[in-house]
N, C-alpha and C positions, 0 to 999 in steps of 0.2 A: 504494500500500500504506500502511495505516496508520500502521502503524512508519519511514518516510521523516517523520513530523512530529514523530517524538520527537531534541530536540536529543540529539548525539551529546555524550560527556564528555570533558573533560580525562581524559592519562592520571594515573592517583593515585599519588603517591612514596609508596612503601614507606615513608619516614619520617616521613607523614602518619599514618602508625597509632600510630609510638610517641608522637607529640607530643600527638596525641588522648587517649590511653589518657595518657599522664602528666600531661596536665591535667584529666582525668576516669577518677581509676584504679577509679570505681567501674564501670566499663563493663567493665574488664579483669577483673575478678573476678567480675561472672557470667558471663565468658565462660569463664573458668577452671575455676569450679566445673561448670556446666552440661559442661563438656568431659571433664569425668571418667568422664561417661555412654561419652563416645568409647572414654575411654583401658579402660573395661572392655568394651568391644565387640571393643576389638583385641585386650588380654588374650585372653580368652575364646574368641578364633578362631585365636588363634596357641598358645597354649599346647598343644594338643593335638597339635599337630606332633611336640613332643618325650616329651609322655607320653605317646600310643600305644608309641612305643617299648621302653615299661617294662611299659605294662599288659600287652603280650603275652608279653611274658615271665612275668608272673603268671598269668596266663588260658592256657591252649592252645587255645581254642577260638578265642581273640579271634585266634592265631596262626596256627593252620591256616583261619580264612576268612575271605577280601576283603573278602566281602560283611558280615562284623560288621564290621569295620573299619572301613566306610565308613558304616554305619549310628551309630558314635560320633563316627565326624568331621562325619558331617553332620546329624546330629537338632539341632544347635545352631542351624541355616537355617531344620529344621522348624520349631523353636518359634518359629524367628524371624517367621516367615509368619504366624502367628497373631498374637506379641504386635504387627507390625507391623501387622495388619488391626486389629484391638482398641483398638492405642494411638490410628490414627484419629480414629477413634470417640471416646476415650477424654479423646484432647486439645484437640477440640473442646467437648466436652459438659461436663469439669472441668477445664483447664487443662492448660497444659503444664508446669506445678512441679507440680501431685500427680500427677501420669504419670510424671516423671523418680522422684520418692518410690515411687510403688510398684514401677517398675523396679529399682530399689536393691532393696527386700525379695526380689524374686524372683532376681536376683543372690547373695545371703546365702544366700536357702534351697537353690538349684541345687550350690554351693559344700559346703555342711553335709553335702547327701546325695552328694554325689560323694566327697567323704572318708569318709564311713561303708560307703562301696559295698563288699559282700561278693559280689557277680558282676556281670558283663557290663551284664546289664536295668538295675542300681543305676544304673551311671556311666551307661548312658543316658538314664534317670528323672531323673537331674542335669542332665545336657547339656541334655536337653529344656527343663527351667525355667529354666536359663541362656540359654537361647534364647528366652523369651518375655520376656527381660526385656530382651537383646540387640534385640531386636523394635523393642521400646517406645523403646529408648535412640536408637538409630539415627536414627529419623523425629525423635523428642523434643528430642535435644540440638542439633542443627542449627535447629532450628526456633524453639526459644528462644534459642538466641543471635542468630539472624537479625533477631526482635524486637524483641531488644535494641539494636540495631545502631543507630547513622547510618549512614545508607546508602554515603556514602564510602568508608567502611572496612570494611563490612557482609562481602563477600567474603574479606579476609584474618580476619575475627575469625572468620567459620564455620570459615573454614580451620584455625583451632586447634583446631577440634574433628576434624579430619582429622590434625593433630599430633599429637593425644593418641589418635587410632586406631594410626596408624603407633608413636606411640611407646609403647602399651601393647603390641602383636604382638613390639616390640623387649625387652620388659621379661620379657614369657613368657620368650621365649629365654635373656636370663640368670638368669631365675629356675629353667627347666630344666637348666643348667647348673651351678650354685648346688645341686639337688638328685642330683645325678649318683649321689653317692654317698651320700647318705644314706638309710639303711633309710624305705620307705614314698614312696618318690622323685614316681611320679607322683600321692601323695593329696597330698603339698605342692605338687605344682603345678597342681593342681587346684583346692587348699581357698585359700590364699592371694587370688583376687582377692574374697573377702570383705571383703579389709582397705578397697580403696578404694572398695568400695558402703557400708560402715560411714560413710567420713570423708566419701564425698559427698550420704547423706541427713542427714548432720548439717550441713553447709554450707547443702544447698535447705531447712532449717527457716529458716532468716533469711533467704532472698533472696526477694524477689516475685516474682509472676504477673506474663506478659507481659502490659504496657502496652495491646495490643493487642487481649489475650482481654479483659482488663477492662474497655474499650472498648464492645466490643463487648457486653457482657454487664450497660449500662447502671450500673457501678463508674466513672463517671466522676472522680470526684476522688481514684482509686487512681491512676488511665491517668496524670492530668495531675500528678501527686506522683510519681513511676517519669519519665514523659518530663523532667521537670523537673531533673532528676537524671542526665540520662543527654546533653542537647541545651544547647547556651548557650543564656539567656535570650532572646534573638532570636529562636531558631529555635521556640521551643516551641509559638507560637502559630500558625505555620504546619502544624506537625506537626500538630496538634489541628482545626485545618480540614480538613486531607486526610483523618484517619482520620475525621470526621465524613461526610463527604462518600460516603466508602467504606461507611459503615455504613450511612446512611441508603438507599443501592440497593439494599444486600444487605438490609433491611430490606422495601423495595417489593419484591424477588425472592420473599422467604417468604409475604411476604401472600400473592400468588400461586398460587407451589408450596406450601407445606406446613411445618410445623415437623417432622415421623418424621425419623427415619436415612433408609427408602424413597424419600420424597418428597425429601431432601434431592439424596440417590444420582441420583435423575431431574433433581435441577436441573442437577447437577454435570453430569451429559452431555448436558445439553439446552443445558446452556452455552459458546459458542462459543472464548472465554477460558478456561476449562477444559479441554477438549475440545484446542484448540492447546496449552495446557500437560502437560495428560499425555504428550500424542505426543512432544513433547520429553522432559518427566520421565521419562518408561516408557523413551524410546528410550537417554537417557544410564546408566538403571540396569541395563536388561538389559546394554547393550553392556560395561557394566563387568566385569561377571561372566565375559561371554563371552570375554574376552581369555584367560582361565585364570587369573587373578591370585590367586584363593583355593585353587588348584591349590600355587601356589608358597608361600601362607600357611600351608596346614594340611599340606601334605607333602612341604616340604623336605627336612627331613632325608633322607627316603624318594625323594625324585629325586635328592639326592646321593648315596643308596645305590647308586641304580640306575647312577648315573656311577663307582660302581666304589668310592667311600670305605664302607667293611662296620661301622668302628668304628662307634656311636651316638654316642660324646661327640665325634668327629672332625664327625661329618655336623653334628650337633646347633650345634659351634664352626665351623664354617663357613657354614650357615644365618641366622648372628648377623649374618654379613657382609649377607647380601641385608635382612636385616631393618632393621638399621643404616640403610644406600642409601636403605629405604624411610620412613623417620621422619625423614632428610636430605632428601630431594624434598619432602616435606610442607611443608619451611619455605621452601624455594624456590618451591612454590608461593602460601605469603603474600606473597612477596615483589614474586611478578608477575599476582597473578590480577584484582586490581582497576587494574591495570596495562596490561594488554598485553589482557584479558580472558579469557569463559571460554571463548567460542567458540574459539576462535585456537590455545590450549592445548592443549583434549583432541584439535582436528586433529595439531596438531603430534605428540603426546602417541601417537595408534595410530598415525602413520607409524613412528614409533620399536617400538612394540610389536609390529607385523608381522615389522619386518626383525629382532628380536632373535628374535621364535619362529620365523622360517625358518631363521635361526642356528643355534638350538638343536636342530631337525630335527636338521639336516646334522650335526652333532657326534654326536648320540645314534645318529643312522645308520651313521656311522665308526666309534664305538666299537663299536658292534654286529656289524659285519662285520672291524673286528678284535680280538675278541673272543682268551683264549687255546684254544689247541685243549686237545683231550681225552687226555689220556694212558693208553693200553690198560693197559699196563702198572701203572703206579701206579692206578688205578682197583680192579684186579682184586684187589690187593694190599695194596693201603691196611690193611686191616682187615677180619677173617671175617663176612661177610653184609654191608659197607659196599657194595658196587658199586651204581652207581641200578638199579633193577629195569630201566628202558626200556634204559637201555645195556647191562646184562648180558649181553645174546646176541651181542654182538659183539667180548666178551671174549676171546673162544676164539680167534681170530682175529689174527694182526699185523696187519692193516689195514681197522681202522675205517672207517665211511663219511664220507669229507672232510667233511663236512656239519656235524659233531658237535665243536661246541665251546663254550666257557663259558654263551652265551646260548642255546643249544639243552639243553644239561643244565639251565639253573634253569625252562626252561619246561616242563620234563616234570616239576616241582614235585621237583627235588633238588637237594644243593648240591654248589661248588664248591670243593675243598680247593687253595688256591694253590702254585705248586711250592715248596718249601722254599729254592730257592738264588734266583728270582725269579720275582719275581708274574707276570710278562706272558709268564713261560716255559709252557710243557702242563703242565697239574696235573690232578687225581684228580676224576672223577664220581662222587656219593657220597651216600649218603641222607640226607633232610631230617628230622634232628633234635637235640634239645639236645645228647645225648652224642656225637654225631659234630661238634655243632662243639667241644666241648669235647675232643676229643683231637684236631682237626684244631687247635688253637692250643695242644694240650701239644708239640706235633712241631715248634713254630715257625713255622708255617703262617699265613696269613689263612681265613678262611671265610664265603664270600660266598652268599649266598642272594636278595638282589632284587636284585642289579646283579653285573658284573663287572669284574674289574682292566683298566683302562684308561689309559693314556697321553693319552688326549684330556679324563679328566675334568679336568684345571684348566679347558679350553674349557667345560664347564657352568655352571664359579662364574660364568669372565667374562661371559657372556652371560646366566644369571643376575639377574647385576650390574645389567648392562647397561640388561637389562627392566626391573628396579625403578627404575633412574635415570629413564627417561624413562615411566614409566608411573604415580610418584607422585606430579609434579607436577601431571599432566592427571589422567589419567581415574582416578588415587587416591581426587584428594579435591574435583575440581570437581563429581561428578553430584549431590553432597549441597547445595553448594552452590546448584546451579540449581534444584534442586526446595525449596529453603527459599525462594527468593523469586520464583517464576511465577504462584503461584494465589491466586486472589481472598481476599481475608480471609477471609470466610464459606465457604469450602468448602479450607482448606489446611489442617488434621488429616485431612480425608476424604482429597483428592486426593494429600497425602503419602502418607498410608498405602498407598492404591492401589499407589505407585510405589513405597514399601518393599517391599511384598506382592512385588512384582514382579522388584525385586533381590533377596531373598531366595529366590524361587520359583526364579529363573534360577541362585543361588549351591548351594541343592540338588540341581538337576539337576546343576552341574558337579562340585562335592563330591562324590556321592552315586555318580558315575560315572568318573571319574578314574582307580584302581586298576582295574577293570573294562576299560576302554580302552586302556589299557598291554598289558594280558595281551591283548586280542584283535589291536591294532592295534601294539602296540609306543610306546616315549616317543617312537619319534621320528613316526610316526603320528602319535599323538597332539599334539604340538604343531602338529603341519601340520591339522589341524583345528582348532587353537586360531588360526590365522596366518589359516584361511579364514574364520571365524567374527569376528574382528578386525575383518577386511575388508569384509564386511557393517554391522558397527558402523559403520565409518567412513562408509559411503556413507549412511544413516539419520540422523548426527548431522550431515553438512551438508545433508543437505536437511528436518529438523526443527528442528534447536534453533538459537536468535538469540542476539544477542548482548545482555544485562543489565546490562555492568557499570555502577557508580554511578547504575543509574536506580533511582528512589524507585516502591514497589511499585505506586503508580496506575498511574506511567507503563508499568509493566511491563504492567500489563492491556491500558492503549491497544495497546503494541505486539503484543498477542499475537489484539486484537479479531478484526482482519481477518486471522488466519494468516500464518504466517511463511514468506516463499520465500526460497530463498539469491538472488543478485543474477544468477547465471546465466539463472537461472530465469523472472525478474522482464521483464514486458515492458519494449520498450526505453521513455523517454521522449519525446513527442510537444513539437514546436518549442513547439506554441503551448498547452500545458503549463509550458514554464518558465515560474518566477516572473520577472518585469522587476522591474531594481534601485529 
């Protein structure tokens, strides 16, 4: 196999980054800046968690249907799919500094109409253009700081751009909380991540074009003023051989093929080196998604409803925790990804991800079957025409059918009025709407509507927890990583975007279907198809994707010429085969 002749690396000390970066803090500062594109990626997917909570409270429509619901949580994916295909395209043909700049505008303008929204369609119309620019940022900022990079440290500096994801999703959360009570709560946390598209296309006015697009784009005396700047004087002239070396194939390739997008598109899958990278990129981006990990981004609070916590500011301050976890993993993964590597990680990484969503099953199944029962009594009595229509008829009655309790009343779409003396005691089945929970909490009462009072929800937070511990360091914020440095120079805006296209396409099915699967299947269902879908991931990333770390992008090609087998897989070696000393 090809990849048997690429020398293997030292592992790299974490404190090789800071020593790098503090003797070249110009390196750290477009990693910085370009990283802000992350930190409003994560914004922009985690914020909505907490502001659906409010917008439905504004909206009844947005209240009584799923399906809007999930259509605002998830049109941010849609647009993503697009500005992810486009940016491609987009970053190939003008750079990846005016792609991150017009990401920014479309950020601003998503922002503006989301604060002006006077119905539903508006904060969609918003979401959507916050999605095309979320698109653009995703592929974009990984990809220029990747360029940016020596290769040594190339994997914890992309990593920052998965810090600044994690730690923007973390930022929503206190800025949701931060707006709890102020009049207009979900257009401030909506309109707000305008501020850091503001301060980050005023930073990418002074930073340059990657070295490498200029390169490539016969701007030779930008590439080698940028590398100069970025590599000790030693190293620079080796840099400038390789990327010559690199340019001049993919140069004999076009002649060939074609200059169009079309013909580009054919070389890229006519390309064997391509071809092996996508199956790895595609396989690390879809499996990301498929864990449910944006399940937990965009509807925490609303799975800790479901676990029984009813308040929003409660669900909302406890969601802060997993969010917290997950901007925490993020740094642990600078810590060990050019380290230990990336292969190694995201193995590790869904082992842990399996057994925390089998976990979470079993919890959300407990609480489910001890859910509190139905009080005939108090139901019938609660208040004139409050009984749920579906339980009515068995009012007449002292004895209910055993069947009938908390999680059986909010599926017939009514709520749950908790016992006044305690919650896990039989309380009142009751119709679903504002004024019944507003005198179900003048009585003293809770009133619970997607979830019920539980004893087992603290088991949600921990395992929760749990999932983000060990799923931010791997499959967080490695798949970005390995798709910034697999593909050939000449075809890596196209082949990224493919594989953007593709986490995004995978993150709207999951978004987009999430509440839908609860209701048919139940949460705890539903993560046991997140646990079997994991599964599948795992088995695809050891038999597609290799292992990168500290190899320089040529060598990445050699290894990927002849396809990658895991070592199981790999025939054995023949005597007269080994090399003699």
């Amino acid at each position: 196999m090809v990849g048997e002749g690429v020398a293997k690396t030292e592992a790299v000390k974490f404190t090789e980054v800071w020593r790098t970066t503090w003797e070249t803090p110009y390196i750290m500062r477009l990693a910085l800046s370009a990283g802000i594109g992350g930190l409003l990626f994560g914004y922009n997917t985690g914020v909505i968690s907490g502001a659906l909570l409010y917008i439905k409270e504004d909206f009844a429509d947005v209240d009584q249907k799923t399906w809007l619901q999930e259509i605002i949580v998830s049109m941010t994916a849609a647009g993503a799919i697009v500005g992810a295909a486009i940016g491609g395209w987009y970053n190939d043909k003008f750079g990846r500094r005016i792609s991150v700049l017009i990401a920014d505008v479309l950020f601003i303008m998503g922002a503006i109409v989301m604060v002006a929204a006077h119905a539903p369609w508006v904060i969609i119309l918003g979401r959507l253009l916050v999605g095309f620019g979320v698109g653009m940022a995703s592929m974009t900022s990984p990809l220029y700081i990747s360029e940016m990079s020596p290769a040594r440290i190339r994997g914890a500096l992309v990593s920052t751009n998965g810090l600044l994801i994690t730690g923007g999703q973390f930022l929503s959360y206190l800025i949701n909380l931060a707006f709890v009570h102020t009049p207009g709560t979900w257009r401030w946390m909506l309109g707000v991540s305008a501020i850091p598209a503001i301060i980050q296309f005023c930073l990418m006015l002074s930073l340059p074009e990657s070295p490498r697009w200029l390169y490539r784009n016969d701007r030779k005396a930008e590439s080698r003023d940028i590398l100069e700047r970025i590599y000790p004087a030693e190293k620079v002239e080796a840099e400038i051989a390789a990327l010559k070396e690199s340019v001049l194939a993919e140069t004999a390739d076009e002649d060939i093929i074609g200059h169009s997008y079309s013909a580009k598109l054919r070389g890229a899958l006519s390309n064997p080196v391509v071809r092996h990278g996508l199956a790895a990129g595609v396989t690390v981006q879809v499996a990301q998604q498929f864990v449910g990990t944006n399940t937990v981004m965009y509807y925490s609070p609303t799975i800790l409803q479901f676990a029984g916590y009813a308040s929003n500011k409660t669900a909302m301050a406890l969601a802060l925790i997993t969010s917290g976890l997950n901007a925490v993993g993020s740094v642990v993964s600078m810590m060990f990804v050019d380290r230990y590597g990336r292969r190694k990680l995201m193995i590790i990484s869904m082992f842990g991800i399996i057994s925390c969503l089998i976990s979470l099953a079993v919890v959300f199944n407990e609480a489910s079957n001890q859910a509190p029962k139905i009080d005939t009594r108090d139901s019938r009595k609660f208040a004139p025409n409050a009984t749920c229509p579906a339980f009515a008829p068995f009012t007449a009655s002292h004895a209910p059918p055993s069947d009938w309790n908390c999680m059986k009343c909010l599926r017939y779409d009514c709520g749950f009025c908790s016992n006044s003396a305690q919650e896990y005691a039989p309380g009142a089945c009751v119709v679903l709407s504002a004024d019944m929970k507003a005198l179900c909490h003048s009585k003293g009462r809770t009133y619970f509507k997607d979830g019920c009072p539980s004893k087992f929800g603290y088991l949600a937070i921990v395992f929760l927890g749990l999932y983000i511990i060990v799923y931010a360091p791997g499959m967080g914020t490695v798949p970005w990583i390995v798709n910034s440095e697999i593909y050939p120079l000449r075809y890596r805006g196209l082949a990224g975007g493919i594989a953007a296209v593709s986490n995004w396409t995978s993150n709207l099915i999951v978004s987009e279907t999430f509440l839908t699967l609860t209701q048919a299947v139940g949460s705890s269902g539903t993560f046991l198809l997140f646990a079997g879908s994991s599964t599948i991931g795992l088995f695809f990333i050891w038999l597609f994707v290799p292992e990168t770390k500290g190899l320089q992008f040529e060598e990445v090609e050699k290894l990927l010429e002849g396809g990658f087998r895991p070592s199981l897989l790999r025939p054995a070696t023949k005597p007269s085969e080994v090399e003699m000393p």
